[in-house]
PQR file of N, CA, C, O and H, with PARSE charges and radii, in Angstrom:
ATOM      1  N   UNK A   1      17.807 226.302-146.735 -0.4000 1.5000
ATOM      2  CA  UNK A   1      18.944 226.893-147.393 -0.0000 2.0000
ATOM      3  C   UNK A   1      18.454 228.074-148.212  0.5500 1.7000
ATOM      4  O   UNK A   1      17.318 228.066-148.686 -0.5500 1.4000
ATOM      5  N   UNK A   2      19.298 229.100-148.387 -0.4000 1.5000
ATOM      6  CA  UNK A   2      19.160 230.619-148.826 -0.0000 2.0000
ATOM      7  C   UNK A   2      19.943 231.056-149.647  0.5500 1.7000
ATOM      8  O   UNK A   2      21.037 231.485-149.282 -0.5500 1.4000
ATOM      9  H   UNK A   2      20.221 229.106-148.001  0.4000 1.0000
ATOM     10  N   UNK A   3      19.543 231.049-151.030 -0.4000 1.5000
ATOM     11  CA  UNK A   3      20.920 231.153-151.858 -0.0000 2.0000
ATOM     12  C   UNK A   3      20.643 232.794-152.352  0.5500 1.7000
ATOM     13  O   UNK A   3      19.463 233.111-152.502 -0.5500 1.4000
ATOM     14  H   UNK A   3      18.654 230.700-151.326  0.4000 1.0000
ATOM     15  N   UNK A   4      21.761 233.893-152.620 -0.4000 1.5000
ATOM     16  CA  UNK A   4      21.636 234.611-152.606 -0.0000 2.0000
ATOM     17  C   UNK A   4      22.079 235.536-153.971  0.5500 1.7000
ATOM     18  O   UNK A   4      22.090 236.754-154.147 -0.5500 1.4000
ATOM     19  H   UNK A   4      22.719 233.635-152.498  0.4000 1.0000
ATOM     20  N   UNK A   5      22.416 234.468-154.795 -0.4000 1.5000
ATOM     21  CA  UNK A   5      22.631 234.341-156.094 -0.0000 2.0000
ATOM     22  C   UNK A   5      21.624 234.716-157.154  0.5500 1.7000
ATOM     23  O   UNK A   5      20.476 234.646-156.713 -0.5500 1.4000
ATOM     24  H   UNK A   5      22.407 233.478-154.652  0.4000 1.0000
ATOM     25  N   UNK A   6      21.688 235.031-158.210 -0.4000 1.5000
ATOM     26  CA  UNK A   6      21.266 235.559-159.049 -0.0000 2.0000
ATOM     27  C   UNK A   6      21.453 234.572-160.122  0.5500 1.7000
ATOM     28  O   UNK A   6      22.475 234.625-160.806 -0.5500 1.4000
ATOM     29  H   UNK A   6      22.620 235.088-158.568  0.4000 1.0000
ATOM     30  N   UNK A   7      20.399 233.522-160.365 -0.4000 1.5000
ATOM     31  CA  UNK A   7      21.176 232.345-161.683 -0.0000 2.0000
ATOM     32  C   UNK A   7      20.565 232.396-162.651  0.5500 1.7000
ATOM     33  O   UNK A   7      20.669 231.404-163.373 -0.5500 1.4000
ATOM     34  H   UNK A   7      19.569 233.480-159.810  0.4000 1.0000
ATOM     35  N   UNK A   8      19.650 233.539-163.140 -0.4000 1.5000
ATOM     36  CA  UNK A   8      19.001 233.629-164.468 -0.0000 2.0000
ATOM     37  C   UNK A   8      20.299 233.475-165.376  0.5500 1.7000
ATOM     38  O   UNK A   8      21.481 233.705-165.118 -0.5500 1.4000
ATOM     39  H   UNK A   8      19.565 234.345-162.554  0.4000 1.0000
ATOM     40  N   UNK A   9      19.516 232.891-166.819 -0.4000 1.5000
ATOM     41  CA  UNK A   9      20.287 232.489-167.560 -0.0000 2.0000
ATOM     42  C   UNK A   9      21.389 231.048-167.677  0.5500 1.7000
ATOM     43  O   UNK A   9      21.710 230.406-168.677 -0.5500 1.4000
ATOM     44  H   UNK A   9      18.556 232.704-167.028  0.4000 1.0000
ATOM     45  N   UNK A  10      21.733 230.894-166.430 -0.4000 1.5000
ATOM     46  CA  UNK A  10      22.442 229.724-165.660 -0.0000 2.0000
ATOM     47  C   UNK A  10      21.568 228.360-165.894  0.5500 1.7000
ATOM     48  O   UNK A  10      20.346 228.302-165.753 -0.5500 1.4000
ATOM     49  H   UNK A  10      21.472 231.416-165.618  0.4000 1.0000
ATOM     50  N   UNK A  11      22.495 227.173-166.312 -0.4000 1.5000
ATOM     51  CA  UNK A  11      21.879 225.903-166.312 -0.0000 2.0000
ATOM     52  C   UNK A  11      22.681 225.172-164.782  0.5500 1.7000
ATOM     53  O   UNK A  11      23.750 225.566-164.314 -0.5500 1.4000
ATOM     54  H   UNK A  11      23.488 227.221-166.426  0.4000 1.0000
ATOM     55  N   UNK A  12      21.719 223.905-164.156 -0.4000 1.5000
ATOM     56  CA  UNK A  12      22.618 223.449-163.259 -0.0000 2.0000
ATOM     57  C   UNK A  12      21.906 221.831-163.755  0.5500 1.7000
ATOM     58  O   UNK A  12      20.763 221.589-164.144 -0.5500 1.4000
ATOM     59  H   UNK A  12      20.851 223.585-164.536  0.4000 1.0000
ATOM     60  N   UNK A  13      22.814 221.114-163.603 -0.4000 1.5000
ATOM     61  CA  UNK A  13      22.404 219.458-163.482 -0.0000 2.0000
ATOM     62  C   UNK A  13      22.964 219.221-162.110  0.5500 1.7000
ATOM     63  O   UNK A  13      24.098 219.351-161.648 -0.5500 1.4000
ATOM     64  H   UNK A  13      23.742 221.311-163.287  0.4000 1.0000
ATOM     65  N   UNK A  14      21.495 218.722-161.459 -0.4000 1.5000
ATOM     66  CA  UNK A  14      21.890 218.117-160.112 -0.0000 2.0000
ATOM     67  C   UNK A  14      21.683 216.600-160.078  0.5500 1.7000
ATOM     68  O   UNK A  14      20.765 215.961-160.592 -0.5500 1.4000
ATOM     69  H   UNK A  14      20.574 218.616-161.834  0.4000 1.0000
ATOM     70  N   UNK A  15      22.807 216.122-159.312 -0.4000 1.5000
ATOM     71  CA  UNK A  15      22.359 214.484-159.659 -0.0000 2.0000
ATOM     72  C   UNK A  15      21.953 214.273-157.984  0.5500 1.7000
ATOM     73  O   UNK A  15      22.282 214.830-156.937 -0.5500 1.4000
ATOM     74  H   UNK A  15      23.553 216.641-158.894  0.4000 1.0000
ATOM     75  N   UNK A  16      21.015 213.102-158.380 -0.4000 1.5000
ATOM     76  CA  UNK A  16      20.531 212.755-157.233 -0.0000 2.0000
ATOM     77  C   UNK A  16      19.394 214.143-156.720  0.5500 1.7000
ATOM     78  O   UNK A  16      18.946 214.403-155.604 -0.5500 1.4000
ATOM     79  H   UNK A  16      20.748 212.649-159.231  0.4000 1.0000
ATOM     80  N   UNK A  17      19.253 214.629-157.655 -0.4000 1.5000
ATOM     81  CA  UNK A  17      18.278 216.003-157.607 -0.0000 2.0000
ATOM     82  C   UNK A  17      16.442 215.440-157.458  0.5500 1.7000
ATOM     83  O   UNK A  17      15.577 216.200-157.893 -0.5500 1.4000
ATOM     84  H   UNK A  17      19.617 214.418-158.562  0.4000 1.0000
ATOM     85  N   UNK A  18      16.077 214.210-156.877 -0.4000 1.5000
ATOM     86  CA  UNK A  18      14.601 213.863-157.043 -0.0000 2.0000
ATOM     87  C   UNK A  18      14.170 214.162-155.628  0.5500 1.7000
ATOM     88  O   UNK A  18      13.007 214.535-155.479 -0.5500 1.4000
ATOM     89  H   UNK A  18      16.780 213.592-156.523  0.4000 1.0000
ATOM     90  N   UNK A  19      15.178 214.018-154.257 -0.4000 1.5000
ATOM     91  CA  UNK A  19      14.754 213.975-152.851 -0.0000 2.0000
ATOM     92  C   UNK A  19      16.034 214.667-151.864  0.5500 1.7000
ATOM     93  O   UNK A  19      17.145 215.075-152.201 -0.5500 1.4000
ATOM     94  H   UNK A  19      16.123 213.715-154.378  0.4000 1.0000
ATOM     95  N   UNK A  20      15.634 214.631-151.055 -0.4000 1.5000
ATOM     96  CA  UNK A  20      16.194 215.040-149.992 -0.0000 2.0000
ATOM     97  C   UNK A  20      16.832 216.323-150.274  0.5500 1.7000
ATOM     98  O   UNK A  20      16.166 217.280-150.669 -0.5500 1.4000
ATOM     99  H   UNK A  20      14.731 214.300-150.782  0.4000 1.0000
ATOM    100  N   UNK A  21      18.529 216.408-150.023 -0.4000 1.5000
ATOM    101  CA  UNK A  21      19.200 217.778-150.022 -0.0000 2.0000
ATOM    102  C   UNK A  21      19.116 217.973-151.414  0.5500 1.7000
ATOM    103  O   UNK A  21      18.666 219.078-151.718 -0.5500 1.4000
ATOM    104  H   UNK A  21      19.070 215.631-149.702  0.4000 1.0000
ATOM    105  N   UNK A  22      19.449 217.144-152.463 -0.4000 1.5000
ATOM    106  CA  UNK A  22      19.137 217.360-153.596 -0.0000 2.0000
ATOM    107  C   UNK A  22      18.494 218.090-154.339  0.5500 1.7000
ATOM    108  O   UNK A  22      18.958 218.802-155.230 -0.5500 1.4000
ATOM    109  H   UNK A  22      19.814 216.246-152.216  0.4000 1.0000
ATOM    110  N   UNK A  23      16.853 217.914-153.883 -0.4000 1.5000
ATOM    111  CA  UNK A  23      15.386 218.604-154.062 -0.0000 2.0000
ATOM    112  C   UNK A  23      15.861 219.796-154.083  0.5500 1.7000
ATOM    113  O   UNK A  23      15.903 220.609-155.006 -0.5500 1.4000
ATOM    114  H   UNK A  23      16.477 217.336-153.159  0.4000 1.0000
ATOM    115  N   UNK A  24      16.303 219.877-152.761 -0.4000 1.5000
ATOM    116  CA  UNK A  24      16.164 221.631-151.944 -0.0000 2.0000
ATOM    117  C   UNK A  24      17.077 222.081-152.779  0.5500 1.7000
ATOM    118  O   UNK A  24      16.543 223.151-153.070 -0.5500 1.4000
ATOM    119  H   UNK A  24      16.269 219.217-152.011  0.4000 1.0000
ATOM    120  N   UNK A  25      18.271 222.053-153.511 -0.4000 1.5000
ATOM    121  CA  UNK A  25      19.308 222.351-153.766 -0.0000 2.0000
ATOM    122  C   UNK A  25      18.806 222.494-155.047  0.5500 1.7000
ATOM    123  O   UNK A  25      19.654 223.096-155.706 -0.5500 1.4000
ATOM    124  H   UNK A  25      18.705 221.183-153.275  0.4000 1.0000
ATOM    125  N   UNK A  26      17.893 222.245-155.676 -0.4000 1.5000
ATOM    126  CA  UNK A  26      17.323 221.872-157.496 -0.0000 2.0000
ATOM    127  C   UNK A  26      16.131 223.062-157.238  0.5500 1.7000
ATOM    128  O   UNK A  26      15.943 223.925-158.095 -0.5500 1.4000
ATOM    129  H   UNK A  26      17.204 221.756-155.141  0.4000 1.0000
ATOM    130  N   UNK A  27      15.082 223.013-155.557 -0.4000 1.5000
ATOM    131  CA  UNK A  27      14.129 224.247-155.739 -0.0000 2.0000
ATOM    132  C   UNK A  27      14.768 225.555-155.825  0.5500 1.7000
ATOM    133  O   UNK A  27      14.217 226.438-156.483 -0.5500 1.4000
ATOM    134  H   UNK A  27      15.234 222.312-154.860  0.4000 1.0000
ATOM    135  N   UNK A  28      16.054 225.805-155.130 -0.4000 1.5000
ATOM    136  CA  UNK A  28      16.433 226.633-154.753 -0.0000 2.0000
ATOM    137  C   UNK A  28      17.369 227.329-156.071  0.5500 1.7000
ATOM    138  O   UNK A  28      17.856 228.458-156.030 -0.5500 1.4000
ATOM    139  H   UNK A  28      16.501 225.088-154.595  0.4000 1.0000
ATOM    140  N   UNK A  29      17.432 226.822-156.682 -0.4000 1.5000
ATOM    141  CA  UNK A  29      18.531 227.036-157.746 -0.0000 2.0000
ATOM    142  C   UNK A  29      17.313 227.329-158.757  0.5500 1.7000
ATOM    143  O   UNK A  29      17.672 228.114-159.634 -0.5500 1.4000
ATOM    144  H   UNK A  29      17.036 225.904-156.715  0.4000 1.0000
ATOM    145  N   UNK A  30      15.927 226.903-158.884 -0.4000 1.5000
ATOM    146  CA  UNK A  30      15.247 227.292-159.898 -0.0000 2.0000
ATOM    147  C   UNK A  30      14.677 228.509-159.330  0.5500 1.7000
ATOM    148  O   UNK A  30      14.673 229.528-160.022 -0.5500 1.4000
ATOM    149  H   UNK A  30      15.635 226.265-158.171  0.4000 1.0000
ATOM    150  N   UNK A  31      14.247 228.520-158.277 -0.4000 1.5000
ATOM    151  CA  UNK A  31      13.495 229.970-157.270 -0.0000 2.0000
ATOM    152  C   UNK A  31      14.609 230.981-157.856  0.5500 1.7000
ATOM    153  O   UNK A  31      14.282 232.118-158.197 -0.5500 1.4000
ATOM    154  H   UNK A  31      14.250 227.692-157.715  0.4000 1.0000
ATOM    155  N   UNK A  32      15.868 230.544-157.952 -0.4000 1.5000
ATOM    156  CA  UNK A  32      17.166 231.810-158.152 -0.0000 2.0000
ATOM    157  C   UNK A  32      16.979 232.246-159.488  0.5500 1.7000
ATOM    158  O   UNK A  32      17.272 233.367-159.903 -0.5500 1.4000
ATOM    159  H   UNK A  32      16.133 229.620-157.674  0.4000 1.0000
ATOM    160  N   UNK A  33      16.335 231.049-160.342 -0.4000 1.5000
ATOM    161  CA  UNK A  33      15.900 231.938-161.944 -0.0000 2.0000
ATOM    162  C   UNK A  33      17.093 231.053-162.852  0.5500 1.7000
ATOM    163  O   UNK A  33      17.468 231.453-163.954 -0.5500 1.4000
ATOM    164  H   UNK A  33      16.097 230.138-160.005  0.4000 1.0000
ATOM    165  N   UNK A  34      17.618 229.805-162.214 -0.4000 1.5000
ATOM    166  CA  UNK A  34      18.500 228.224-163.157 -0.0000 2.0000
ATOM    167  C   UNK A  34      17.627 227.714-163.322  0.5500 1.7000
ATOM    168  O   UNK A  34      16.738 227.337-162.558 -0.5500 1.4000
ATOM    169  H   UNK A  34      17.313 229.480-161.319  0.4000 1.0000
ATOM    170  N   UNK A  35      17.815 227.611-164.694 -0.4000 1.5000
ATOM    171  CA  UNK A  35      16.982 226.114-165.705 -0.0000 2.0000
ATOM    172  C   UNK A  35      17.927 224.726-165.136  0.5500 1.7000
ATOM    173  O   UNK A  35      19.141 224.558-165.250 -0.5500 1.4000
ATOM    174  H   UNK A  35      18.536 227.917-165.315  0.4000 1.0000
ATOM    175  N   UNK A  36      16.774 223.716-164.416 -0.4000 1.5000
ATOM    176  CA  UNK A  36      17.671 223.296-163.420 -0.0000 2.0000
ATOM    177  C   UNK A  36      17.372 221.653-164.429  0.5500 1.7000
ATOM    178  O   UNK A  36      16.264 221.535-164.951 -0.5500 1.4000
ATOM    179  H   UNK A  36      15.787 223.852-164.324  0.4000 1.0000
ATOM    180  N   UNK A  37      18.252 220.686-164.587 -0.4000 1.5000
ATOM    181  CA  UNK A  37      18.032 219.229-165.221 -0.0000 2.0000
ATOM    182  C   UNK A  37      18.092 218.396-163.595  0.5500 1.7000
ATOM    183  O   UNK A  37      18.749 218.820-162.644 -0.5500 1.4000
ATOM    184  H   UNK A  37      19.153 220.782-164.163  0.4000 1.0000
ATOM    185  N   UNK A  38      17.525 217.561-163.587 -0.4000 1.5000
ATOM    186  CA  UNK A  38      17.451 216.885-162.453 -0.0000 2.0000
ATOM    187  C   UNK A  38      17.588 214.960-163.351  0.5500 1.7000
ATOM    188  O   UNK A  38      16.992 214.412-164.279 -0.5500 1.4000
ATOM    189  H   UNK A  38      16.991 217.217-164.359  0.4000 1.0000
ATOM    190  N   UNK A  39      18.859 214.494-162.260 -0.4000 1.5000
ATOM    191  CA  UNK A  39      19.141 213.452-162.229 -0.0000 2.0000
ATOM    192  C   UNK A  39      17.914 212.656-161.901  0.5500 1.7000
ATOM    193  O   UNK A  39      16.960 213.366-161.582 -0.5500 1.4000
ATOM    194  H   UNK A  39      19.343 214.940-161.506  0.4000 1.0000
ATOM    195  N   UNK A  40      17.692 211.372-161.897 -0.4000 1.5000
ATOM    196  CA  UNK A  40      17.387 210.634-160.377 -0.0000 2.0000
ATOM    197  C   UNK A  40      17.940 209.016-161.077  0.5500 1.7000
ATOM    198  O   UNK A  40      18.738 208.860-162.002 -0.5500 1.4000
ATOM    199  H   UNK A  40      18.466 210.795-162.156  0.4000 1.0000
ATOM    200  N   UNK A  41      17.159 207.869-160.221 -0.4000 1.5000
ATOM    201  CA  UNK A  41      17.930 206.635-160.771 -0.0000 2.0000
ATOM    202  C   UNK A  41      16.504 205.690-160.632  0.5500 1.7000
ATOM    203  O   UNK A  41      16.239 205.039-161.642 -0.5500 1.4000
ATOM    204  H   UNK A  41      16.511 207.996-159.470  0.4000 1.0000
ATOM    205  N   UNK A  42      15.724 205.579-159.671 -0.4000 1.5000
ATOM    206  CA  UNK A  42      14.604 204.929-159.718 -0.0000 2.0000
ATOM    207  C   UNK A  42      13.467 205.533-159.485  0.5500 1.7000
ATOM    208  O   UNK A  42      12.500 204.774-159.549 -0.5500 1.4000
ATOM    209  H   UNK A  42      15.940 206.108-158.851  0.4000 1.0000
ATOM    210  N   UNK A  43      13.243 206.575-159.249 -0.4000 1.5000
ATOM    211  CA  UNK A  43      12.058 207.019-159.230 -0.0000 2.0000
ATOM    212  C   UNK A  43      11.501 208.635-159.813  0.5500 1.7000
ATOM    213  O   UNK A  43      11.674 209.740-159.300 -0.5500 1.4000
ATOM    214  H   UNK A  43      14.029 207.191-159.197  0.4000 1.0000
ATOM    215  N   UNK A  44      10.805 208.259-161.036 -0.4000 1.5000
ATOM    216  CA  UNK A  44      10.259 209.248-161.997 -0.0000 2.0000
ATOM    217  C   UNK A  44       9.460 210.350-161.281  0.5500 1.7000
ATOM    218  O   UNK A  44       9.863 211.506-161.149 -0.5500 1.4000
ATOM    219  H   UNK A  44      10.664 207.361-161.453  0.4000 1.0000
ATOM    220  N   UNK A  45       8.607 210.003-160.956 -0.4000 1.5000
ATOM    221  CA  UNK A  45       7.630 210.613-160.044 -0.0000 2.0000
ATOM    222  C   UNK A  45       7.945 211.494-159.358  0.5500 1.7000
ATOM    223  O   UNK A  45       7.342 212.561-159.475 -0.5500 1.4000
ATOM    224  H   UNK A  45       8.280 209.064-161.063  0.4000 1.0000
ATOM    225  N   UNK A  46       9.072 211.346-158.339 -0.4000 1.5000
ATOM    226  CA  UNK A  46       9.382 212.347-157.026 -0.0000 2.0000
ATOM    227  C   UNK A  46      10.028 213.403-158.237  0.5500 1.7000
ATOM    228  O   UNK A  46       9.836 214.619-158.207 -0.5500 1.4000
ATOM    229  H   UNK A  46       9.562 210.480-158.245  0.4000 1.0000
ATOM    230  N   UNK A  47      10.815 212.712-159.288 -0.4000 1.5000
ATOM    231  CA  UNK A  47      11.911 213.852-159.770 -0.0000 2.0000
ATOM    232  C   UNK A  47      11.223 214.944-160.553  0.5500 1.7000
ATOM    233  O   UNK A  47      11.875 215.888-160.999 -0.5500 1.4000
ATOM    234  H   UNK A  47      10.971 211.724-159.313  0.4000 1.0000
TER
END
């Protein structure tokens, strides 16, 4: 995924943000320049 956005300054909370589409959706949003909070529910580590 290719986001083409500009999110400096921008906060995002992704839930379920530790794996899968989530991840990508939490790298991609910080690569864009969002201070990104990431959910998860059992596992510290991956998030």
């Amino acid at each position: 995924m290719k986001m083409e956005k500009d999110f400096e300054g921008k906060t995002a909370l992704v839930t379920g943000g530790s794996r899968g589409i989530g991840r990508a959706v939490c790298l991609d949003l910080a690569k864009g320049g969002a201070r990104v909070a990431v959910n998860y529910t059992s596992n510290a580590e991956t998030a």
